[in-house]
C-alpha positions as CSV (number, residue, x, y, z in Angstrom):
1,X,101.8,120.4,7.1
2,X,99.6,118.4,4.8
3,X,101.9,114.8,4.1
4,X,101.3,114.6,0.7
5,X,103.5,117.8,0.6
6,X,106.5,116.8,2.7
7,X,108.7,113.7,1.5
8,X,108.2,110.5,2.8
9,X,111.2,110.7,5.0
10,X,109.8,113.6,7.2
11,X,105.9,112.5,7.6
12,X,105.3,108.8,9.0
13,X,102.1,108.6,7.3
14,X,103.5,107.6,4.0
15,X,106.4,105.5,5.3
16,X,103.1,103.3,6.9
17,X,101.6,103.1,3.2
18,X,104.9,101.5,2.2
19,X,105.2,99.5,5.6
20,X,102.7,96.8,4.2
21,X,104.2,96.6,1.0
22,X,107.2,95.8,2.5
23,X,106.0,93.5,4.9
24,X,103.9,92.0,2.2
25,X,107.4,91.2,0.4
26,X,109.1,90.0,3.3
27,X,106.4,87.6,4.1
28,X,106.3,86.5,0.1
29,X,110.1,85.9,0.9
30,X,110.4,84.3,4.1
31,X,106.8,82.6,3.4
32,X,106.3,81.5,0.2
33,X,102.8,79.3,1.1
34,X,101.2,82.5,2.6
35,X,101.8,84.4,-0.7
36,X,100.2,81.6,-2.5
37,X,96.7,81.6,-0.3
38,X,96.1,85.0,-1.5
39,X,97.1,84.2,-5.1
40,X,94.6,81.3,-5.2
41,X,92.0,83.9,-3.6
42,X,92.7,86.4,-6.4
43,X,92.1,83.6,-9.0
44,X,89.2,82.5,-8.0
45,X,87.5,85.7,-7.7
46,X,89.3,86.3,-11.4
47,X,87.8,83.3,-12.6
């Protein structure tokens, strides 16, 4: 029952974790200036 005990495959709750991951690439990919706004964002705030 609980999702962190059945595999990925079974419970959609995980599969959504990875969803934005994957998207995330896909966008990097497809979109190479959006992966860069966030970049600069994460500098910054490093900085």
């Amino acid at each position: 029952m609980a999702p962190s005990s059945t595999p990925p495959d079974s419970n959609p709750p995980p599969s959504t974790s990875l969803h934005p991951m994957v998207t995330r690439l896909k966008t990097g990919i497809r979109k190479p200036k959006a992966l860069k706004t966030p970049s600069s964002s994460l500098l910054l705030f490093h900085t």
